[in-house]
C-alpha positions in Angstrom: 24.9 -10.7 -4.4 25.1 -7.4 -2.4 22.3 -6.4 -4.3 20.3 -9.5 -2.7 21.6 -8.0 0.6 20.2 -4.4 0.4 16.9 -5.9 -0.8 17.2 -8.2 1.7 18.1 -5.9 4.6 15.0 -3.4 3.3 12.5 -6.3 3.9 13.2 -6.4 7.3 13.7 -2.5 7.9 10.3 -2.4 6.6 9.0 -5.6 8.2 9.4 -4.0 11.5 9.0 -1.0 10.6 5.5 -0.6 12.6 7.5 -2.0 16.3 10.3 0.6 15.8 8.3 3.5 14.3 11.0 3.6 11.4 10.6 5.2 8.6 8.6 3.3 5.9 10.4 5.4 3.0 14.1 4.1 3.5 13.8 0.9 2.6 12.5 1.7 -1.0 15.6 4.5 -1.5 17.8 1.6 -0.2 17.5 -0.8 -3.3 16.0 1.5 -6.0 17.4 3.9 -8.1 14.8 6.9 -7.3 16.1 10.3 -5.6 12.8 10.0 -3.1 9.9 8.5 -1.9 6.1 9.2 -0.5 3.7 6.9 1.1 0.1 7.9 1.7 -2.9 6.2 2.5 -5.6 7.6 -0.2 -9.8 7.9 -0.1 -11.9 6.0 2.9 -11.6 5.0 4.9 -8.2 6.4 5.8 -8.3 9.5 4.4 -5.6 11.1 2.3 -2.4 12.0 4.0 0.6 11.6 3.2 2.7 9.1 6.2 6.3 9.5 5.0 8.1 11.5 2.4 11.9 11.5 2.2 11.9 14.9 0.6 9.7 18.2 0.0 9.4 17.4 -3.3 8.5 13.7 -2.6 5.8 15.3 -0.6 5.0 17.8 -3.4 3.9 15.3 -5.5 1.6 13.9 -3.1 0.0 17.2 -2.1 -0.6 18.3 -5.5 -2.1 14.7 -6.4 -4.3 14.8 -3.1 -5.4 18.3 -4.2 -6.2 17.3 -8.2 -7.6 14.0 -7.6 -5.2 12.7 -10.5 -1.6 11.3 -11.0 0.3 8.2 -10.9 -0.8 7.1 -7.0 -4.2 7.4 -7.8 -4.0 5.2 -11.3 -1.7 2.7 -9.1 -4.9 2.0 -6.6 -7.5 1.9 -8.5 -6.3 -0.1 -11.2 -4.1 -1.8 -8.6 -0.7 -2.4 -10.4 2.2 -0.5 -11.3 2.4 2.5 -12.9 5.6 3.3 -14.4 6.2 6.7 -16.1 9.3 6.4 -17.3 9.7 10.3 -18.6 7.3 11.9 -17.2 7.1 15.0 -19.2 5.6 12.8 -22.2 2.5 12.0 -19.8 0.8 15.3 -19.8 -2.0 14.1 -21.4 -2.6 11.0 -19.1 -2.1 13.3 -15.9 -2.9 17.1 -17.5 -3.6 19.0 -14.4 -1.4 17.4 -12.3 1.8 18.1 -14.8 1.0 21.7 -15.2 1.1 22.1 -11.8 4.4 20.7 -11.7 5.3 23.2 -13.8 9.4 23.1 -14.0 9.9 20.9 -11.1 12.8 18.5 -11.8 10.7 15.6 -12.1 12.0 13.0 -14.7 10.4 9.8 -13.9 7.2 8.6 -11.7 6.7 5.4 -10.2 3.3 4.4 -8.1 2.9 1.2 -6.3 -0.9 0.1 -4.7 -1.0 -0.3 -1.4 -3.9 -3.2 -1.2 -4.5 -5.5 1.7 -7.3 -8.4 0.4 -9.9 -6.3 -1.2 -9.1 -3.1 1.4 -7.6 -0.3 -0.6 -5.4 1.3 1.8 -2.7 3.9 -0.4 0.3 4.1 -2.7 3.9 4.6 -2.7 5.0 6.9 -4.9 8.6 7.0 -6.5 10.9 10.0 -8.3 13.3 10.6 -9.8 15.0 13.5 -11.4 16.0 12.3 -14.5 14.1 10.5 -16.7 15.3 6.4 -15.9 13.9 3.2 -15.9 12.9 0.3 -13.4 14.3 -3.0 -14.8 11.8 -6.3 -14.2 13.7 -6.8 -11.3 13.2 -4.0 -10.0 9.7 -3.6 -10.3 9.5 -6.9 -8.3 11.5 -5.7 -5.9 9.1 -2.7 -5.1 6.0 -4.4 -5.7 7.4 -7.0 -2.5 8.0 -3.7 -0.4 4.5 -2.3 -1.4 3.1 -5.5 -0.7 5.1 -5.3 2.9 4.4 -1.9 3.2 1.0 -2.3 2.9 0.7 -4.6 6.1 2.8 -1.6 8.3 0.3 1.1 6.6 -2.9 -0.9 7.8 -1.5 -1.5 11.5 -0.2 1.8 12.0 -3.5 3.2 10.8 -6.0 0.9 12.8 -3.5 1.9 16.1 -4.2 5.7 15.3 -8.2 5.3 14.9 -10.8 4.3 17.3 -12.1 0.8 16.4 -14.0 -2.2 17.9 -11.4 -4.9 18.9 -12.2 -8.3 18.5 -13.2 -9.2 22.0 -15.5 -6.1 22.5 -19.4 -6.9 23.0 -18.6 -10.4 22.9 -18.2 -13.7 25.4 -15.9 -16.9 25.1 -17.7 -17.6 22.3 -17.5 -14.9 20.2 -13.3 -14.7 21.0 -13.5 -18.7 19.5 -15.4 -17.2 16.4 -13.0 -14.6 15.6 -9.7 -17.4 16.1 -12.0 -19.3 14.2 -12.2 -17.0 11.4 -8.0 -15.7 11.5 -7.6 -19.7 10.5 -10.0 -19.7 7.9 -8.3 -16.4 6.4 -5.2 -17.7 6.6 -6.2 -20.9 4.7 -7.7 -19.0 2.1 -4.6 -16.4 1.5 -1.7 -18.5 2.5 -0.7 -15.3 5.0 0.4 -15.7 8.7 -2.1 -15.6 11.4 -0.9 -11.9 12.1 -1.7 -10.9 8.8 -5.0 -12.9 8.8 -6.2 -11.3 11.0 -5.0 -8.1 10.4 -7.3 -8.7 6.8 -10.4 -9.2 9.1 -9.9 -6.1 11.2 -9.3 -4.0 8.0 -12.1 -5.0 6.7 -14.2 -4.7 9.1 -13.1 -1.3 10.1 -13.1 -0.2 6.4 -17.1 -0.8 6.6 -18.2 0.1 10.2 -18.3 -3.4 11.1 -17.2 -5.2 14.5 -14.2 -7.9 14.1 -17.2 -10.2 15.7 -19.5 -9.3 13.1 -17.1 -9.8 9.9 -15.4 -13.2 11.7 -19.3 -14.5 12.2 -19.7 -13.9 7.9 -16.1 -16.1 7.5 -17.1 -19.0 9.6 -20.4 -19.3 8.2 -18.5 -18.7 4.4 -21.0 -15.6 3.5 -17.3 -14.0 3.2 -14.5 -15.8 1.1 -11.2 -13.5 1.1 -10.0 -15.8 -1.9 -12.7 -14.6 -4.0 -11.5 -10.5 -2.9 -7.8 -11.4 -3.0 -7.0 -9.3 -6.0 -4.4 -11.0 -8.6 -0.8 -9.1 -9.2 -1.6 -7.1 -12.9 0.9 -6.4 -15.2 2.4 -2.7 -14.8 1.1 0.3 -16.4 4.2 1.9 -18.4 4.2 4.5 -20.8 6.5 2.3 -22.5 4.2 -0.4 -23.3 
């Protein structure tokens, strides 16, 4: 039961995490058994950068991957599931570069969650610990629900940092009923809250140079189906398997 609790306290912690500018790390050391935690955003349209690291070498291990192009939070993304490297220093030949730069570092275990939004890649979270240990089903659920959170906070917090088109610019009455229009449609098709609805549209549209109006114009006229781009939940990547 007090496990239920943590998880259930890090939901929220993380679920408002964007209004209180709190750390978007915490809530993953809360309920899993990792010594720290990294959270980038990764590739366009974001850039890489790493948003939170609860230690230096939490943030190691996103610099080095950033400067390699390899590791666990890039396989995470593009293959968008899991990745689970249980002991680490039996992965040199999935990640060569990367674990010869680690060098001695007292890395055990690696853990990389996808930060997705509909068909928006947006980042990873990336997970250590010093030993090598293991994430139970469970627990892989658990962070995969964070990630999935954390993903949402990511997006917002990244849209608030860049200069974008809102949804009413360069438009009339009309145009402000289209985009409403389209945030219902979305959240039809996904089974999200309006929020995130139309938090999907504005990623999107940012993610290709387009205006809000522009991408809500596609959905109401169903040239653009976000249950077609919703990717499915994969099975996770594990050395083990």
């Amino acid at each position: 039961m007090s496990d239920r609790l943590a998880f259930g306290a890090a939901v929220e912690e993380l679920s408002l995490a964007f209004e209180r500018r709190t750390s978007l790390c915490r809530p993953f050391l809360r309920v899993l058994p990792v010594t720290g935690a990294a959270i980038s955003t990764l590739g366009q349209p974001f850039g890489s950068e790493t948003l939170c690291a609860s230690d230096a070498q939490a943030a190691r291990l996103d610099e080095l991957q950033f400067d390699l192009g390899e590791g666990p939070c890039w396989e995470a993304l593009a293959h968008r599931r899991p990745v689970l490297s249980q002991d680490f220093r039996t992965d040199v030949a999935r990640w060569p570069l990367f674990t010869e730069a680690l060098g001695a570092a007292e890395v055990g275990s690696l853990f990389a969650f996808p930060l997705a939004l509909g068909s928006l890649n947006i980042g990873a979270v990336d997970l250590y610990s010093r030993r090598p240990a293991t994430l139970t089903d469970d627990q892989v659920g658990d962070a995969t629900t964070l990630a999935t959170i954390c993903a949402r906070q990511v997006l917002r917090r990244s849209l608030a940092d860049q200069p974008h088109p809102g949804p009413d610019d360069d438009g009339d009455g009309f145009s402000r009923r289209e985009v409403h229009q389209a945030t219902g449609m979305v959240l039809a098709q996904l089974g999200v809250s309006a929020a995130d609805a139309h938090l999907v549209i504005t990623g999107y549209a940012f993610a290709r140079g387009r205006t809000v109006r522009e991408v809500s114009a596609d959905i109401v006229a169903r040239r653009l189906d976000f249950a077609e781009e919703w990717a499915s939940p994969s099975e996770p990547s594990s050395d083990s398997l």
